[in-house]
C-alpha positions as CSV (number, residue, x, y, z in Angstrom):
1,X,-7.8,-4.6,1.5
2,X,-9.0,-8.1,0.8
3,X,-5.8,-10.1,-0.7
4,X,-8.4,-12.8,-2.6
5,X,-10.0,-9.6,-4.4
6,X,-7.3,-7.2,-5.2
7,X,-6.4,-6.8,-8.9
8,X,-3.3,-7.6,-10.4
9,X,-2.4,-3.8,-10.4
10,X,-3.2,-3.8,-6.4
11,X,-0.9,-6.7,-6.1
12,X,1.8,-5.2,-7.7
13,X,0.9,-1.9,-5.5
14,X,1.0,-4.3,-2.3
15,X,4.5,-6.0,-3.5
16,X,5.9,-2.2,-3.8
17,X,4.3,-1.5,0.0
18,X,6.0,-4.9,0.9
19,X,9.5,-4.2,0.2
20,X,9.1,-0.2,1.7
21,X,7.5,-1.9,5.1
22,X,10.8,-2.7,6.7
23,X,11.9,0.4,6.7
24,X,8.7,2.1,8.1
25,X,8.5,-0.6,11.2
26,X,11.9,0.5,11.8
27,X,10.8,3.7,12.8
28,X,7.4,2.4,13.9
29,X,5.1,3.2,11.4
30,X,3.2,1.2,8.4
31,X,1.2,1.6,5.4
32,X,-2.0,0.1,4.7
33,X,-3.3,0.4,0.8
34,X,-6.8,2.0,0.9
35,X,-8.0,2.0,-3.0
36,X,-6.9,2.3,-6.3
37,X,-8.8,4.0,-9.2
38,X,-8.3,5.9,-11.6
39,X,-4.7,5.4,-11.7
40,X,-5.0,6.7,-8.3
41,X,-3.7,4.9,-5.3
42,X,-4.8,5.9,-1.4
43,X,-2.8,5.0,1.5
44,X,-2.8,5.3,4.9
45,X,-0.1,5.9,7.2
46,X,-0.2,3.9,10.2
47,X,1.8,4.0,14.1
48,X,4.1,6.9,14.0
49,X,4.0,7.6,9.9
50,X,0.4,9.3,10.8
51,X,2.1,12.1,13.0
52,X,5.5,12.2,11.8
53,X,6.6,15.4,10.7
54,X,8.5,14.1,7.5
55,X,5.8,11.9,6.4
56,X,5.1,13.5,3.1
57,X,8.6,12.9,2.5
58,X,8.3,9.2,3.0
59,X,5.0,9.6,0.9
60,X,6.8,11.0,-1.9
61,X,10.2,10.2,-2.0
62,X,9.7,6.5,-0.7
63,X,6.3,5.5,-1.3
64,X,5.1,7.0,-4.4
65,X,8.4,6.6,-6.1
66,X,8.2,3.2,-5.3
67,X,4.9,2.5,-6.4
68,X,5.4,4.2,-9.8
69,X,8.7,2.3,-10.3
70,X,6.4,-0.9,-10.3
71,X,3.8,0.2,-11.7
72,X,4.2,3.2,-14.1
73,X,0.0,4.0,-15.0
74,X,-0.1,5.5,-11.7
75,X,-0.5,9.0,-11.5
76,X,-1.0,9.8,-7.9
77,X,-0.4,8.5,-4.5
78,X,-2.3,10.8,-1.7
79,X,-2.4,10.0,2.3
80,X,-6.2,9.4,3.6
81,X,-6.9,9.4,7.3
């Protein structure tokens, strides 16, 4: 996503993605933010978030939660491929 044409809600999205990236580089993964609309947000997990086996945890429990914390009109946060 283009940082000079996000929204002021997908900057606040980004700033919650921000301070969740160390610890998903720790393990080796990432998270890119794919869209939001609708007071939906898509993500994609990236290096070994795609495959890991607990990745809806860190989806739901870290990311999401996160996410809504910041910004409480979200409703959803899905993975995309």
């Amino acid at each position: 996503m283009n940082i000079e044409t996000m929204t002021t809600s997908e900057t606040i999205i980004e700033e919650a993605l921000e301070s969740m990236r160390p610890f998903l580089r720790k393990d080796g993964g990432d998270v890119e933010l794919v869209s939001y609309h609708d007071k939906v947000v898509k993500l994609k997990l990236l290096g070994a978030c795609s495959t890991c086996d607990i990745s809806h945890l860190t989806m739901k429990a870290g990311l999401e939660e996160t996410i809504k914390k910041m910004l409480p009109e979200v409703q959803q946060v899905t993975a995309v491929e």
